[in-house]
MARZA-656900 format. One record per residue: chain; x, y, z of N, C-alpha, C, O, CB in turn. Coordinates in steps of 0.1 Angstrom, whole numbers. Atoms other than C-alpha are relative to their C-alpha. Glycine has a CB too. Layout:
REM MARZA-656900
<marvex><chain>A</chain><n_X>X</n_X><n_Y>Y</n_Y><n_Z>Z</n_Z><ca_X>X</ca_X><ca_Y>Y</ca_Y><ca_Z>Z</ca_Z><c_X>X</c_X><c_Y>Y</c_Y><c_Z>Z</c_Z><o_X>X</o_X><o_Y>Y</o_Y><o_Z>Z</o_Z><cb_X>X</cb_X><cb_Y>Y</cb_Y><cb_Z>Z</cb_Z></marvex>
...
//
This chain:
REM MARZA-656900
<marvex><chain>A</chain><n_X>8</n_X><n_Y>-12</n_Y><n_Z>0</n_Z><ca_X>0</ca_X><ca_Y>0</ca_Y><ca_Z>0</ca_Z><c_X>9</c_X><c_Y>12</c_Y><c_Z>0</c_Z><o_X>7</o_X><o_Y>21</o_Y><o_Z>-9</o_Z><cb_X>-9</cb_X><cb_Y>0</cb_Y><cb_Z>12</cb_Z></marvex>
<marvex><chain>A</chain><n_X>-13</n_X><n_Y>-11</n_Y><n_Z>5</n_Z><ca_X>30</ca_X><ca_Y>24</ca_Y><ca_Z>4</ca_Z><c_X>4</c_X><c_Y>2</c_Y><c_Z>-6</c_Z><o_X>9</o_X><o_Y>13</o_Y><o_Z>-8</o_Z><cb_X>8</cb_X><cb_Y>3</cb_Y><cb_Z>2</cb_Z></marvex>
<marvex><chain>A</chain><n_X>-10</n_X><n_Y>0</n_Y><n_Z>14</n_Z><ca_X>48</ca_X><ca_Y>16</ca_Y><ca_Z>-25</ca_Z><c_X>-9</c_X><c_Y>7</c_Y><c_Z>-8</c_Z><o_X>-4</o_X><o_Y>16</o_Y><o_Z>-15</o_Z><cb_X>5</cb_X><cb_Y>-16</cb_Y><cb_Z>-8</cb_Z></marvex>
<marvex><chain>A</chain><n_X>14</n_X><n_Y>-1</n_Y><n_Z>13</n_Z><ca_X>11</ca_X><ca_Y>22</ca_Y><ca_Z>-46</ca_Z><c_X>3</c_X><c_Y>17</c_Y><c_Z>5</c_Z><o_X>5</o_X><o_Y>24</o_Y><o_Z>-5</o_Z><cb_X>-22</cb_X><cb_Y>-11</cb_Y><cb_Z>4</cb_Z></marvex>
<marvex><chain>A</chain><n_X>1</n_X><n_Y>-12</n_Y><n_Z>-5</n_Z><ca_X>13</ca_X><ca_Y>58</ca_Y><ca_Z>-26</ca_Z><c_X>9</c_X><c_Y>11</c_Y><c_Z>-11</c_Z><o_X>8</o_X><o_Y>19</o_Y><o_Z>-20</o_Z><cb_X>5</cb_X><cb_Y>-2</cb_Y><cb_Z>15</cb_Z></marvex>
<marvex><chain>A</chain><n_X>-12</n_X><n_Y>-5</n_Y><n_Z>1</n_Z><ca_X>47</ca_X><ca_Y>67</ca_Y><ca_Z>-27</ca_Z><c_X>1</c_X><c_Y>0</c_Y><c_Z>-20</c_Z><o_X>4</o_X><o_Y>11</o_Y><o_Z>-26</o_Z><cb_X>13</cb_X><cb_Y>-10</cb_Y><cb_Z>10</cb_Z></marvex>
<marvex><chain>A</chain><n_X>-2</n_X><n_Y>4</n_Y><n_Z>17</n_Z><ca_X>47</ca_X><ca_Y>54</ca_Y><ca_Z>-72</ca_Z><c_X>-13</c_X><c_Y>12</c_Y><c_Z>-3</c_Z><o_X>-8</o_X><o_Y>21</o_Y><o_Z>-11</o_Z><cb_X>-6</cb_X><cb_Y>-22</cb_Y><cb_Z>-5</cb_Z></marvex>
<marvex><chain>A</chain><n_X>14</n_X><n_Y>-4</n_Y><n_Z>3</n_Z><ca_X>12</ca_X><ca_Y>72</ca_Y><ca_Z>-76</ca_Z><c_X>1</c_X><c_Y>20</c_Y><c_Z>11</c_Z><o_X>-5</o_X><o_Y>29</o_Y><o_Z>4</o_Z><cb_X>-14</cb_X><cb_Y>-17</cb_Y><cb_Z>8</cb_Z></marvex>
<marvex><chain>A</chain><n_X>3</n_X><n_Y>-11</n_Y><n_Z>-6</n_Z><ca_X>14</ca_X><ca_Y>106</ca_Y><ca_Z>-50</ca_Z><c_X>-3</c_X><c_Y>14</c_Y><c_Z>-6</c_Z><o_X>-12</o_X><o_Y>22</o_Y><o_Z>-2</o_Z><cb_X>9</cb_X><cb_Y>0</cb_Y><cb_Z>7</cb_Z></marvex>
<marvex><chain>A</chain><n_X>4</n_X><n_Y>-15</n_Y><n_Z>6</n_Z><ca_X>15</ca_X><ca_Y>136</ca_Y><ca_Z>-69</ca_Z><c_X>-13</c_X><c_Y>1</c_Y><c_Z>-8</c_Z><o_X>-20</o_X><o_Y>11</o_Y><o_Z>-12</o_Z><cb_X>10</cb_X><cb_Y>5</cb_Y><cb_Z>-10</cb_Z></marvex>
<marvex><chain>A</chain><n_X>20</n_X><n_Y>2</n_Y><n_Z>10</n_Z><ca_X>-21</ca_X><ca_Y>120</ca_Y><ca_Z>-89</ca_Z><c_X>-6</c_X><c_Y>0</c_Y><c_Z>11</c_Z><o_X>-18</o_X><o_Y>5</o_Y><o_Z>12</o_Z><cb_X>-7</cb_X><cb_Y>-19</cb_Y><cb_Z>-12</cb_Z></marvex>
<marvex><chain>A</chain><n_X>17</n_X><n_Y>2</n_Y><n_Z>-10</n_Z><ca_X>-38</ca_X><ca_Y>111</ca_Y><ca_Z>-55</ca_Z><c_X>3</c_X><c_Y>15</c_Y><c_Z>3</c_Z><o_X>-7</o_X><o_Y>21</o_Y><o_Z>3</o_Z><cb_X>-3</cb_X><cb_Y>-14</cb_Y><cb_Z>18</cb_Z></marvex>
<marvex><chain>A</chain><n_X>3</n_X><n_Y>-14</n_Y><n_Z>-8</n_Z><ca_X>-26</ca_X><ca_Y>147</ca_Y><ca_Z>-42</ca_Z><c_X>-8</c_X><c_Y>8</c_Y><c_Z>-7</c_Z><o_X>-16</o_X><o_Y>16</o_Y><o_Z>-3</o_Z><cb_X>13</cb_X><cb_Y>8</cb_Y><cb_Z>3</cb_Z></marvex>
<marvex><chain>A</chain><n_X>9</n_X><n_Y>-11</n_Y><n_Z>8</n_Z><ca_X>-39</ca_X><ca_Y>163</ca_Y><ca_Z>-75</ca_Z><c_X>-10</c_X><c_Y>-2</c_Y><c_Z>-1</c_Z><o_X>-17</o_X><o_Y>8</o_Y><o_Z>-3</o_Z><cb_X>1</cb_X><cb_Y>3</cb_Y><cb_Z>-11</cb_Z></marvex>
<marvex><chain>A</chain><n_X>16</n_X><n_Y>1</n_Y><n_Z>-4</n_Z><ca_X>-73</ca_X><ca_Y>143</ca_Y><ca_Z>-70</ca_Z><c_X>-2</c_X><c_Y>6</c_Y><c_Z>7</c_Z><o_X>-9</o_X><o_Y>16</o_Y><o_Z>5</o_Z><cb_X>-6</cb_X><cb_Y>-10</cb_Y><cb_Z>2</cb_Z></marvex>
<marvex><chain>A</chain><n_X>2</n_X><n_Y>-8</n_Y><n_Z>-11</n_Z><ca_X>-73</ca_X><ca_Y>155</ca_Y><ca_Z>-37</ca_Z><c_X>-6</c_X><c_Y>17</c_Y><c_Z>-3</c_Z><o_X>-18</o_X><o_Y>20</o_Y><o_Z>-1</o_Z><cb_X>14</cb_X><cb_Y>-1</cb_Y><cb_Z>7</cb_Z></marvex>
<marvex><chain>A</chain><n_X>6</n_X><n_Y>-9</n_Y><n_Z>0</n_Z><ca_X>-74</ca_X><ca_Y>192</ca_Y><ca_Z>-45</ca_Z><c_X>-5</c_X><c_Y>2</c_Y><c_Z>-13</c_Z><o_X>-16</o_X><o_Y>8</o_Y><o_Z>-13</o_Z><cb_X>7</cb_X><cb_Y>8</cb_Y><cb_Z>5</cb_Z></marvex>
<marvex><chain>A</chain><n_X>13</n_X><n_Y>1</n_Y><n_Z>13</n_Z><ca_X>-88</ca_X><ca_Y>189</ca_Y><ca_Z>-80</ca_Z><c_X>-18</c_X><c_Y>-3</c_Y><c_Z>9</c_Z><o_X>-28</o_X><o_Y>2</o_Y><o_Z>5</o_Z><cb_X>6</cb_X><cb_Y>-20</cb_Y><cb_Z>-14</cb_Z></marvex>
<marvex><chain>A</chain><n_X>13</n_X><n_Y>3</n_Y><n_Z>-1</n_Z><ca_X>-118</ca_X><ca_Y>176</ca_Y><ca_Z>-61</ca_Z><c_X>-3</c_X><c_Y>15</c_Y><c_Z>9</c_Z><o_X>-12</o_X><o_Y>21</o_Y><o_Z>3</o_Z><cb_X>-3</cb_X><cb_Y>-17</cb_Y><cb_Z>8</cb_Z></marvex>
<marvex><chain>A</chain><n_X>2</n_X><n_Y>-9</n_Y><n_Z>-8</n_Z><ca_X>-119</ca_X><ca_Y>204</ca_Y><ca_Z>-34</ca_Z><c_X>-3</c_X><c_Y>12</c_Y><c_Z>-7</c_Z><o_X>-13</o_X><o_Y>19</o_Y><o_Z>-5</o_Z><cb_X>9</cb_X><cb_Y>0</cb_Y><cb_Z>8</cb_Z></marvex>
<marvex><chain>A</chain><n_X>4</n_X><n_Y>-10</n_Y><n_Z>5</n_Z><ca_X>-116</ca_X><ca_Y>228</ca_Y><ca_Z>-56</ca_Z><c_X>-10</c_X><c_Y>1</c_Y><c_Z>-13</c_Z><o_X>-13</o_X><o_Y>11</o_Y><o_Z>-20</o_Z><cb_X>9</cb_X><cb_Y>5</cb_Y><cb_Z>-2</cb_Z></marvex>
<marvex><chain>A</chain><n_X>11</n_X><n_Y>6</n_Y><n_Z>14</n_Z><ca_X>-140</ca_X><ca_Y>211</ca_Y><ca_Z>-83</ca_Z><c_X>-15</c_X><c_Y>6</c_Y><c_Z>15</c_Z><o_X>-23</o_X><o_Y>14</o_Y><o_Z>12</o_Z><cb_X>3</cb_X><cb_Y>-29</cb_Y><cb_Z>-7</cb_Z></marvex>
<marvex><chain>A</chain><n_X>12</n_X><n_Y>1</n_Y><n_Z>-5</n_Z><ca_X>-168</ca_X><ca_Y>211</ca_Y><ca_Z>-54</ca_Z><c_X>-3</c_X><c_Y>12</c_Y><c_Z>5</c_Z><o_X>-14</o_X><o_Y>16</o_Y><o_Z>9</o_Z><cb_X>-2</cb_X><cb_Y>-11</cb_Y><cb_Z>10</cb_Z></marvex>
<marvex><chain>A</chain><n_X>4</n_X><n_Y>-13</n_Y><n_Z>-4</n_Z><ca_X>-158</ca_X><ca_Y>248</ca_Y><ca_Z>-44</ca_Z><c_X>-2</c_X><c_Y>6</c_Y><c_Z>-12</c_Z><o_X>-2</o_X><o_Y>18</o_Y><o_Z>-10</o_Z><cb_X>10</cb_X><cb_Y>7</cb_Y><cb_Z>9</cb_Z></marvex>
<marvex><chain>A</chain><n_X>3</n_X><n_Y>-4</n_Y><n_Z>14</n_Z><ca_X>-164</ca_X><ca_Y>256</ca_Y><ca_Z>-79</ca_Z><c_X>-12</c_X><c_Y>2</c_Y><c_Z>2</c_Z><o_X>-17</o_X><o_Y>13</o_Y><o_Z>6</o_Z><cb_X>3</cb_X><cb_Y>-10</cb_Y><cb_Z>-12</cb_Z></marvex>
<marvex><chain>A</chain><n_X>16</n_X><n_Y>-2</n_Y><n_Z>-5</n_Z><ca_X>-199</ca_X><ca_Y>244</ca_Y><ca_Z>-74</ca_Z><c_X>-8</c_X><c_Y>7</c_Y><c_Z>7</c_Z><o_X>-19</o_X><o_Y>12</o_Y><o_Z>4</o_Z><cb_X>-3</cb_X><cb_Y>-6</cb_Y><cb_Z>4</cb_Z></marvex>
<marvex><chain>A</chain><n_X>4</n_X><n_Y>-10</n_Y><n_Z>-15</n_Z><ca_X>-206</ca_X><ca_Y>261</ca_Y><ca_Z>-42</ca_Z><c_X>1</c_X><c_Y>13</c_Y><c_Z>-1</c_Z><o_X>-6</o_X><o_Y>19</o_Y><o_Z>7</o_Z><cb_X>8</cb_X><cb_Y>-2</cb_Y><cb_Z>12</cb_Z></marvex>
<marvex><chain>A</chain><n_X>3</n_X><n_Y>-12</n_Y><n_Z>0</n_Z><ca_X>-197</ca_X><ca_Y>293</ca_Y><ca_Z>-52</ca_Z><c_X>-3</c_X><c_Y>6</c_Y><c_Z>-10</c_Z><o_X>-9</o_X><o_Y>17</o_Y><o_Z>-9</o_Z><cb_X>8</cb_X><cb_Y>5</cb_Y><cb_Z>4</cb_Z></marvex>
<marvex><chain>A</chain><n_X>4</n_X><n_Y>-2</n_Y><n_Z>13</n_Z><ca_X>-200</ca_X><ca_Y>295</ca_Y><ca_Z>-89</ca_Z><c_X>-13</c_X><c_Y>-3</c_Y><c_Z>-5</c_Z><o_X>-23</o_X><o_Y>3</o_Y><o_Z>-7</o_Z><cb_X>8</cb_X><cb_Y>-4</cb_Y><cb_Z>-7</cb_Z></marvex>
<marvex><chain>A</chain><n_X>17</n_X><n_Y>10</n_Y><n_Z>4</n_Z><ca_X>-225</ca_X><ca_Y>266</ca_Y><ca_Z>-100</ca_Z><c_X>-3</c_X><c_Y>9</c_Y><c_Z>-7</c_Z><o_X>1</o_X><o_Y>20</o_Y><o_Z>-9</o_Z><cb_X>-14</cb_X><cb_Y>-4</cb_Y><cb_Z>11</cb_Z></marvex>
<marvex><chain>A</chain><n_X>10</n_X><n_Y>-7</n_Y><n_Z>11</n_Z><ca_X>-252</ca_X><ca_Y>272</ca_Y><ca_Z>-123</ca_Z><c_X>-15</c_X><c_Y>-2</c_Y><c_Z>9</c_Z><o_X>-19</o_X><o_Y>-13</o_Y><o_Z>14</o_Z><cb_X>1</cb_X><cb_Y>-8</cb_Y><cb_Z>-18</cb_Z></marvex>
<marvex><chain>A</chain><n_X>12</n_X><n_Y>0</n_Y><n_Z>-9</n_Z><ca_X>-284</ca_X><ca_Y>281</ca_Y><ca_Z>-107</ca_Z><c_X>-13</c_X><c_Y>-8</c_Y><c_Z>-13</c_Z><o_X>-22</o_X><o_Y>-13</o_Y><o_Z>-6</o_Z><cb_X>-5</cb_X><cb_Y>20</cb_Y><cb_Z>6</cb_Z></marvex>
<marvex><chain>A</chain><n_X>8</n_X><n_Y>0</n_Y><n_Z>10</n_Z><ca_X>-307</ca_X><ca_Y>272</ca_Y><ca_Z>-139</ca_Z><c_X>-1</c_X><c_Y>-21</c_Y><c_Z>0</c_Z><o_X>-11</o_X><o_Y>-27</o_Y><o_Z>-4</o_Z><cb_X>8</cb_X><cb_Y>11</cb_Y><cb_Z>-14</cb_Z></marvex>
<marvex><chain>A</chain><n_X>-1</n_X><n_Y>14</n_Y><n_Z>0</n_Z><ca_X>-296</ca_X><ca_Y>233</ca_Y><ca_Z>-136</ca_Z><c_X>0</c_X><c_Y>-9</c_Y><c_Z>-14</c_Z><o_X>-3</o_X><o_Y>-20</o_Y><o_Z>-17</o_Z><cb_X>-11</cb_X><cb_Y>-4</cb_Y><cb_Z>9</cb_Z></marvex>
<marvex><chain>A</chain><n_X>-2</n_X><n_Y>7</n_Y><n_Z>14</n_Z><ca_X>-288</ca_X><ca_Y>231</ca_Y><ca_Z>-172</ca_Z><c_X>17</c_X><c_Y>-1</c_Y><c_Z>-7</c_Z><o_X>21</o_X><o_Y>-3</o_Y><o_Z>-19</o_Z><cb_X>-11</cb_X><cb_Y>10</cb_Y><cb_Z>-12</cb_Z></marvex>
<marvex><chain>A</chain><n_X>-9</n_X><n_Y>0</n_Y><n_Z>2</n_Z><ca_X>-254</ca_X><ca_Y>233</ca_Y><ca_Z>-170</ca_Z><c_X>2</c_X><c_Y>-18</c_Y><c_Z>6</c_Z><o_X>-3</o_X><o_Y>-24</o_Y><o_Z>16</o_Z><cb_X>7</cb_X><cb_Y>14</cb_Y><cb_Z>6</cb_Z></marvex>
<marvex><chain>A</chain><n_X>-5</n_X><n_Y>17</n_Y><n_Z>-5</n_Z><ca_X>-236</ca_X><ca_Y>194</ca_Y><ca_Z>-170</ca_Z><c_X>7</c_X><c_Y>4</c_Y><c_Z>5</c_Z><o_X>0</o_X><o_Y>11</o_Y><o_Z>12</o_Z><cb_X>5</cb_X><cb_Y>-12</cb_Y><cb_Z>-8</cb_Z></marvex>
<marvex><chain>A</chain><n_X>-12</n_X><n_Y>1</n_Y><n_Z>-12</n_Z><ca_X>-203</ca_X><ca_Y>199</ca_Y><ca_Z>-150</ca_Z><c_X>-10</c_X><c_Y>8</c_Y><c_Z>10</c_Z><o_X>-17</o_X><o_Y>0</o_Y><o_Z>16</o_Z><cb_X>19</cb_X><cb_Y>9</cb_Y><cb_Z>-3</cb_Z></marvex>
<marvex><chain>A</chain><n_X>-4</n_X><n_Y>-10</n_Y><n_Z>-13</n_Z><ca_X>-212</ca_X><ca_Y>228</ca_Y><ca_Z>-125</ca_Z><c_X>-17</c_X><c_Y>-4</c_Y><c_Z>7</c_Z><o_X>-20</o_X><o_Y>3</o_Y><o_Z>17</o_Z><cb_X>4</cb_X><cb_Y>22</cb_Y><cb_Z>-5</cb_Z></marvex>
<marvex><chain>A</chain><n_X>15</n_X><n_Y>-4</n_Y><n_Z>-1</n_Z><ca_X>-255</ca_X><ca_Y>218</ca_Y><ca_Z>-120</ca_Z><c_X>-1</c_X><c_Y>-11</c_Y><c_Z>12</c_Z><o_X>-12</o_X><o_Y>-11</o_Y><o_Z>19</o_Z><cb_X>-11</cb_X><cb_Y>-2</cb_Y><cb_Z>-15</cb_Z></marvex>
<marvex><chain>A</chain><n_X>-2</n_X><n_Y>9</n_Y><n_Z>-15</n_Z><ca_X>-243</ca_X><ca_Y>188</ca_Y><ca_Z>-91</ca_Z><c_X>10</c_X><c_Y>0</c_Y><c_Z>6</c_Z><o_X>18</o_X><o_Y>4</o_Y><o_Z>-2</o_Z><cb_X>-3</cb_X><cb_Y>-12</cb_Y><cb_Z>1</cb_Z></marvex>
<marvex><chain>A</chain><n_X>-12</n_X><n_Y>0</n_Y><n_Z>-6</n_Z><ca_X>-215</ca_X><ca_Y>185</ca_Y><ca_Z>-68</ca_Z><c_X>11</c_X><c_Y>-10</c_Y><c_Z>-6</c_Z><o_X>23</o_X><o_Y>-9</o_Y><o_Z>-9</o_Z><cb_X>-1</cb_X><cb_Y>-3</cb_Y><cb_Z>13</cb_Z></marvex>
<marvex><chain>A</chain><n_X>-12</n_X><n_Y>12</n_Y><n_Z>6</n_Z><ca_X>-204</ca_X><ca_Y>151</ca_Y><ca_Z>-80</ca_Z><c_X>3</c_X><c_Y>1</c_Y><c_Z>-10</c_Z><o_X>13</o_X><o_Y>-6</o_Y><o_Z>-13</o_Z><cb_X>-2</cb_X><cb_Y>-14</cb_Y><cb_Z>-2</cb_Z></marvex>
<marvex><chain>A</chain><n_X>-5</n_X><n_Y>-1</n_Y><n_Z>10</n_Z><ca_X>-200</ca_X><ca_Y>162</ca_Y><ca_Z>-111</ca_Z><c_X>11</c_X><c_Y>7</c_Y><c_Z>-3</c_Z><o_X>19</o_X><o_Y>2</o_Y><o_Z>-11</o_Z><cb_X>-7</cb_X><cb_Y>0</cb_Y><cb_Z>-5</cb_Z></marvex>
<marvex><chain>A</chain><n_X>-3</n_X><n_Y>-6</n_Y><n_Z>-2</n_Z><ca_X>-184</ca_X><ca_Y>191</ca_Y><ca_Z>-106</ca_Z><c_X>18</c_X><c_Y>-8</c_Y><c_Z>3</c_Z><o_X>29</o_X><o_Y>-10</o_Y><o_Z>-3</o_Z><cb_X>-9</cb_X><cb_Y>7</cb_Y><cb_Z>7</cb_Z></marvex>
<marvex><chain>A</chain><n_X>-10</n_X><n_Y>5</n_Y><n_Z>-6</n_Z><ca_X>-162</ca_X><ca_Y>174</ca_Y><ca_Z>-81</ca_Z><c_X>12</c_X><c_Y>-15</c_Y><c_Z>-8</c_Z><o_X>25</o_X><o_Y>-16</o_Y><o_Z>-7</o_Z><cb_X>-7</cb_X><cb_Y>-4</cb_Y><cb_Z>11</cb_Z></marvex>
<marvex><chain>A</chain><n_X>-7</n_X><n_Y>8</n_Y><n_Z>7</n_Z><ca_X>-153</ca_X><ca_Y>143</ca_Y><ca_Z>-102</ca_Z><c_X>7</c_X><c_Y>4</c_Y><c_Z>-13</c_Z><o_X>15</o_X><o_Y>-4</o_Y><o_Z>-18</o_Z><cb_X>-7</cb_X><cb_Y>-10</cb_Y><cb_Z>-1</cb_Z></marvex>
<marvex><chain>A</chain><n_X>-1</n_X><n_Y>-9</n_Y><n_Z>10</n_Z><ca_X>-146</ca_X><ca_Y>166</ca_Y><ca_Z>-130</ca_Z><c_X>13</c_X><c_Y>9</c_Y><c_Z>7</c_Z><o_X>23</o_X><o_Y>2</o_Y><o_Z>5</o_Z><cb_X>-16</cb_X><cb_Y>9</cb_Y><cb_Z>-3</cb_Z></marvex>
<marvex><chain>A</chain><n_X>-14</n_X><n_Y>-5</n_Y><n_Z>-12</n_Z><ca_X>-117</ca_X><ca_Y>186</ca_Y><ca_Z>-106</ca_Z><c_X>10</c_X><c_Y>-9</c_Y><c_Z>-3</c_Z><o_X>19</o_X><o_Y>-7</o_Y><o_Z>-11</o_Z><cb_X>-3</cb_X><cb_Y>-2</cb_Y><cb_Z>18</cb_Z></marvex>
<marvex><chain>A</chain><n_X>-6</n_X><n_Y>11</n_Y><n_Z>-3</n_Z><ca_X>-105</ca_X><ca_Y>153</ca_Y><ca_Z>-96</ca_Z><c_X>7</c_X><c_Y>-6</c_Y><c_Z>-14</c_Z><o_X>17</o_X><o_Y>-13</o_Y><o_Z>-12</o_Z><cb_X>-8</cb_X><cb_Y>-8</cb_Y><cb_Z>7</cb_Z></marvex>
<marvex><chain>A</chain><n_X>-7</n_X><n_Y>8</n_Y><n_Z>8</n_Z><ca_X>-97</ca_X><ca_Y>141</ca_Y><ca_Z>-132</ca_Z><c_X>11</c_X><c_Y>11</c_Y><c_Z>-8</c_Z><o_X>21</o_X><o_Y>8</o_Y><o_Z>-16</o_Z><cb_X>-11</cb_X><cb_Y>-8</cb_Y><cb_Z>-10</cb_Z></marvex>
<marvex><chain>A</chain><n_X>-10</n_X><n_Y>-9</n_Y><n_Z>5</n_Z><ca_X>-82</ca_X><ca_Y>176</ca_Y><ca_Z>-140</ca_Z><c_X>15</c_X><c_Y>2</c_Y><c_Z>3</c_Z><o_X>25</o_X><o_Y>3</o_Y><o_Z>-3</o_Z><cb_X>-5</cb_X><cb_Y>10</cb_Y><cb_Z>3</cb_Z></marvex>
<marvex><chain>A</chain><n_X>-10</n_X><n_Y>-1</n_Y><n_Z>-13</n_Z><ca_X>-61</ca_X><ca_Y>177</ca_Y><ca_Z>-109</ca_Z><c_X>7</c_X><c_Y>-9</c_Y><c_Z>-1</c_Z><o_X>19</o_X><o_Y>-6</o_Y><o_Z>0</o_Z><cb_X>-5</cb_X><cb_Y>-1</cb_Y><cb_Z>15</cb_Z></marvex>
<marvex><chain>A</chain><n_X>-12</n_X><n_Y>14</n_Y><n_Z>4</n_Z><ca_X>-44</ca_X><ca_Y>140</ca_Y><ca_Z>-118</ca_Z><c_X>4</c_X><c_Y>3</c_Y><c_Z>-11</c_Z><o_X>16</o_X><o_Y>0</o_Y><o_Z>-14</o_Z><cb_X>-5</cb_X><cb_Y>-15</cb_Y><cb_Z>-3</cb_Z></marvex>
<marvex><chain>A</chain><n_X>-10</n_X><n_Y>2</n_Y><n_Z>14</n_Z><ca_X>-38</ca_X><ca_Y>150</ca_Y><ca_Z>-151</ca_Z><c_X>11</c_X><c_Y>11</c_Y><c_Z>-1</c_Z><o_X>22</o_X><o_Y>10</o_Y><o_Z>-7</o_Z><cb_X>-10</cb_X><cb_Y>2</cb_Y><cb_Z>-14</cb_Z></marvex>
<marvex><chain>A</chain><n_X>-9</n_X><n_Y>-11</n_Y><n_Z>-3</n_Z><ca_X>-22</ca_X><ca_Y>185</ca_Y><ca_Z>-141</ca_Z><c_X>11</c_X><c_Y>-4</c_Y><c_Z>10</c_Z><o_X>23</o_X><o_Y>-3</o_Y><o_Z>8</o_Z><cb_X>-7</cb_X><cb_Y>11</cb_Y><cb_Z>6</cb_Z></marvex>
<marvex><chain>A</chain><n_X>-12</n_X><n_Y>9</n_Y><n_Z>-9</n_Z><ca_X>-3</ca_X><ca_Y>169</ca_Y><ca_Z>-113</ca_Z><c_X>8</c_X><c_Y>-9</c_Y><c_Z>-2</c_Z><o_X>19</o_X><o_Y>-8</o_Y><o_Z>2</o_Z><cb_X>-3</cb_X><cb_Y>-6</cb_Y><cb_Z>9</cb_Z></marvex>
<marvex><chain>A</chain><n_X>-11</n_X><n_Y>8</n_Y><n_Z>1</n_Z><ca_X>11</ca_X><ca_Y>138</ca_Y><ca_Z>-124</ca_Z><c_X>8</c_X><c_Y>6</c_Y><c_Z>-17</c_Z><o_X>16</o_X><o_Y>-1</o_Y><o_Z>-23</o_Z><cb_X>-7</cb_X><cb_Y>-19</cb_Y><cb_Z>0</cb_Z></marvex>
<marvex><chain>A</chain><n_X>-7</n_X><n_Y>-8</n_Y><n_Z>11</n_Z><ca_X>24</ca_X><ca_Y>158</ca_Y><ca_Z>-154</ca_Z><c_X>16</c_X><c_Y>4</c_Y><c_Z>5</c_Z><o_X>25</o_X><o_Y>4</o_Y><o_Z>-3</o_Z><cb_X>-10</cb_X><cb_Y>14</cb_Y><cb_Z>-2</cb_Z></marvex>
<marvex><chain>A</chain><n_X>-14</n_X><n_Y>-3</n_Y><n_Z>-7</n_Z><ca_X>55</ca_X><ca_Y>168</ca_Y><ca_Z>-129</ca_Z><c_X>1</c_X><c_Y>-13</c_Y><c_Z>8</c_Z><o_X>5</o_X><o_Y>-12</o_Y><o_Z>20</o_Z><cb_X>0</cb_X><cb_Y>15</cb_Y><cb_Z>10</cb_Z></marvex>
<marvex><chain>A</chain><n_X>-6</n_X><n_Y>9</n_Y><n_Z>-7</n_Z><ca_X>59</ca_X><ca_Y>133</ca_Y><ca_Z>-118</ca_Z><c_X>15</c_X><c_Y>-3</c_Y><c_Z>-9</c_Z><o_X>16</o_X><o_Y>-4</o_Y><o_Z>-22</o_Z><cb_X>-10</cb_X><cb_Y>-15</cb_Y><cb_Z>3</cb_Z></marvex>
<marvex><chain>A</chain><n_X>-11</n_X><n_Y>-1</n_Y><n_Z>6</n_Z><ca_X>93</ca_X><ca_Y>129</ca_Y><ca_Z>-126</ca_Z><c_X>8</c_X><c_Y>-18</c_Y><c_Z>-1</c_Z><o_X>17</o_X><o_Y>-21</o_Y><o_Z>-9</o_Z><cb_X>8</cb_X><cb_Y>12</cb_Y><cb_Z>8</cb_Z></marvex>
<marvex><chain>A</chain><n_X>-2</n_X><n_Y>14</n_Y><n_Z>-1</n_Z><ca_X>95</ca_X><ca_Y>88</ca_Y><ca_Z>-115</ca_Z><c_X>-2</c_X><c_Y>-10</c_Y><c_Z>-14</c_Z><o_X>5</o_X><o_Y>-19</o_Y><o_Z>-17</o_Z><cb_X>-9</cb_X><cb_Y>-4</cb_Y><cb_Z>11</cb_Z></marvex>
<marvex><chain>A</chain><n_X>-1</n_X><n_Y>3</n_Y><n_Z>12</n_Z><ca_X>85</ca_X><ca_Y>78</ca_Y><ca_Z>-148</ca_Z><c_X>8</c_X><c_Y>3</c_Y><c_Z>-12</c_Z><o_X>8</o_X><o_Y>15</o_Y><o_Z>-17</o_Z><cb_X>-9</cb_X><cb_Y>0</cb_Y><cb_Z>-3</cb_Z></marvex>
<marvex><chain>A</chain><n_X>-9</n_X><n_Y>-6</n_Y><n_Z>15</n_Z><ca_X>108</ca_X><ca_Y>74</ca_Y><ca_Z>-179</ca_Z><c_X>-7</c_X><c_Y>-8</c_Y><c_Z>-10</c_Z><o_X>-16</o_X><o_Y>-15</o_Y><o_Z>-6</o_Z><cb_X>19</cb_X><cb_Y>-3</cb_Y><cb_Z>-2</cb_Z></marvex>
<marvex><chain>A</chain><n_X>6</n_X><n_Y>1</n_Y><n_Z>12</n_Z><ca_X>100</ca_X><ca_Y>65</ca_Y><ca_Z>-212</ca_Z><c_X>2</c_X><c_Y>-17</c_Y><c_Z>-3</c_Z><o_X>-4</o_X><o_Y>-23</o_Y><o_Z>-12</o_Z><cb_X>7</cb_X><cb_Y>11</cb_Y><cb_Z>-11</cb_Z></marvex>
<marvex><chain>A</chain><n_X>-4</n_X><n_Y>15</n_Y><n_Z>0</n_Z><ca_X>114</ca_X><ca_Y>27</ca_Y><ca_Z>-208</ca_Z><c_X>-10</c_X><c_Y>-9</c_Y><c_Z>7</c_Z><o_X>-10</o_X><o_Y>-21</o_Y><o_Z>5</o_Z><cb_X>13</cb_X><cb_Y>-2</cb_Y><cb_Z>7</cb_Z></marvex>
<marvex><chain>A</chain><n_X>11</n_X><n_Y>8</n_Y><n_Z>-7</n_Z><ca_X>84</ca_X><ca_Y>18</ca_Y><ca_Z>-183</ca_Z><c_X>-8</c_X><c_Y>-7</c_Y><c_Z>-12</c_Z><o_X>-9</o_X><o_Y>-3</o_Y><o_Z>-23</o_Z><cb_X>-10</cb_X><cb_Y>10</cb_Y><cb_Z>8</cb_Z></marvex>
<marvex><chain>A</chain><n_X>12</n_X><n_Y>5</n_Y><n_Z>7</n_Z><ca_X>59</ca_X><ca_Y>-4</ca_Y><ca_Z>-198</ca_Z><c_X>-10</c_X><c_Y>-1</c_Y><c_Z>5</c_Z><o_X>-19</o_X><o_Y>-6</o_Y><o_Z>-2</o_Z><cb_X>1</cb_X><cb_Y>-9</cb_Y><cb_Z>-5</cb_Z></marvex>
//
């Protein structure tokens, strides 16, 4: 379970605040009208963050080289 951490940390950290700031998106922005898809529920919002935040974050993982498979 540490190894999966320590290999993987900079994606769970960027889920982490990808989601926080995906659900404070919602909360202060949202769309009042409920016809917007991302911002018109939390989870969506939030899981929507969360897939941003992994992809912006593990972007500077530097543990992977190009020889992995």
């Amino acid at each position: 379970m540490l190894t999966f951490f320590n290999k993987y940390k900079l994606g769970i950290i960027g889920m982490i605040v990808g989601g926080v700031l995906g659900f404070g998106y919602y909360y202060f922005i949202g769309c009042n009208s409920g016809s917007c898809t991302i911002t018109s529920k939390p989870f969506n919002s939030s899981a929507y963050g969360m897939v941003l935040g992994y992809l912006m974050f593990s972007v500077f993982d530097k543990s992977k080289n190009k020889n992995d498979a």
